[in-house]
C-alpha positions in Angstrom: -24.3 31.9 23.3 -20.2 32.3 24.0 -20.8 29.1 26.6 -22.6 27.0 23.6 -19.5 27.9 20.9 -16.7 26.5 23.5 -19.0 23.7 24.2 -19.3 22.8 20.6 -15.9 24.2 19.5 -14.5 21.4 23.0 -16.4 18.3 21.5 -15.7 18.9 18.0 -11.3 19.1 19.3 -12.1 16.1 21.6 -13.5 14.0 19.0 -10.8 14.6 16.8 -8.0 14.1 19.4 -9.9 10.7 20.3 -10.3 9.0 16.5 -8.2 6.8 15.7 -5.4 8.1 12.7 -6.3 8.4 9.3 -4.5 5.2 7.4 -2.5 5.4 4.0 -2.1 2.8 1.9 2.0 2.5 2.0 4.2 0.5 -0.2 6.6 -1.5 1.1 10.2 -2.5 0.5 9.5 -6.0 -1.0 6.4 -4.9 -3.0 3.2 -5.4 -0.5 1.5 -2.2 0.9 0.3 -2.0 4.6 -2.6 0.4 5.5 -0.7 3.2 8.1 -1.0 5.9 9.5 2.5 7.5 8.8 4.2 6.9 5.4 7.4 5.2 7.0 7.5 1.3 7.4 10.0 -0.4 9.6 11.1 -3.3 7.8 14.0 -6.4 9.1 15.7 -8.7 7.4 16.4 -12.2 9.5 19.2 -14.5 9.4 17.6 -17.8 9.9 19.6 -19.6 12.8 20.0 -23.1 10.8 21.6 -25.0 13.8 18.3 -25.1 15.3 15.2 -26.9 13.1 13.3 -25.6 11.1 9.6 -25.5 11.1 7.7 -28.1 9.7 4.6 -26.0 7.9 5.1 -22.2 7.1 2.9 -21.4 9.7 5.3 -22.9 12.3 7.9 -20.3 11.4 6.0 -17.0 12.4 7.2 -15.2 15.1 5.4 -15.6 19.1 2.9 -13.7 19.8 4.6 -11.0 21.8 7.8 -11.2 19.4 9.5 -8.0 18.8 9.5 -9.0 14.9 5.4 -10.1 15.1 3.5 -7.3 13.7 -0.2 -6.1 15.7 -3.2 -8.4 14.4 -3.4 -11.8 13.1 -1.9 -13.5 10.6 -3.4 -14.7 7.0 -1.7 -16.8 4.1 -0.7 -13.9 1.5 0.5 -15.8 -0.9 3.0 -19.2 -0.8 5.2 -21.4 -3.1 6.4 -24.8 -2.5 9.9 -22.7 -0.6 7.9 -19.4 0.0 5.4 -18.1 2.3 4.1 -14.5 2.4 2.1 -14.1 5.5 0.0 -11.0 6.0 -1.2 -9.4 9.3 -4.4 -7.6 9.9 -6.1 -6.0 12.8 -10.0 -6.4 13.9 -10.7 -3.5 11.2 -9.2 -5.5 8.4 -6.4 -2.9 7.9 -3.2 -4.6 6.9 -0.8 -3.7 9.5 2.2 -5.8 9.0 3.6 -8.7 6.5 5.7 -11.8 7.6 8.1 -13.7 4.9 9.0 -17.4 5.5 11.1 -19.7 3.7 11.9 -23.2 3.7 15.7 -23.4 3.5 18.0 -26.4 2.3 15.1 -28.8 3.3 15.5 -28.3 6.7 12.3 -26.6 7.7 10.5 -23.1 7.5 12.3 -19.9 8.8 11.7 -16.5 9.2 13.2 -14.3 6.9 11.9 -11.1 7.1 9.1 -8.9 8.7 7.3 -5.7 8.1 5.0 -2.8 9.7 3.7 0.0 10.1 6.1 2.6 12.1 
């Protein structure tokens, strides 16, 4: 009977030590919320280098895959204006796990101008 507790009482500890984290819903600094599993959100603000061009669609401007700035997941058109594009990222689960901002500046393309995620 003790052998059949530890067994159970091992299982139930690994399968909680294995799940993935329980995700919050976690507002943001410019308004969005991003589905985490900690309440903190690293956030960065980009100073567009203007001596190089510009994008020429809002989707141009996000970061490389493999970027230090590019949140985990794909990217999806949040929400946009003729000089603003909100770019949301979201992993196979659907969870929202980062947000990329994009602007076209002085008419010379689309740049990056901020970035979100989950810490």
């Amino acid at each position: 009977m003790r052998r059949i507790i530890t067994v159970i009482l091992v299982t139930a500890f690994l399968g909680t030590a294995c799940s993935s984290p329980e995700l919050r819903e976690v507002q943001t600094n410019t308004g969005g919320v991003l589905d985490c599993p900690a309440d903190t959100v690293w956030h960065a603000s980009v100073s567009p280098n203007l001596g190089s061009p510009g994008a020429a669609q809002p989707a141009g401007a996000l970061p490389e895959a493999g970027s230090e700035l590019a949140p985990p997941g794909e990217p999806q058109l949040e929400s946009e204006t003729p000089a603003k594009a909100v770019f949301v990222y979201v992993d196979a689960d659907r969870h929202r796990t980062g947000r990329v901002t994009v602007e076209q500046i002085s008419g010379t393309g689309w740049y990056l101008t901020s970035a979100e995620r989950c810490d």
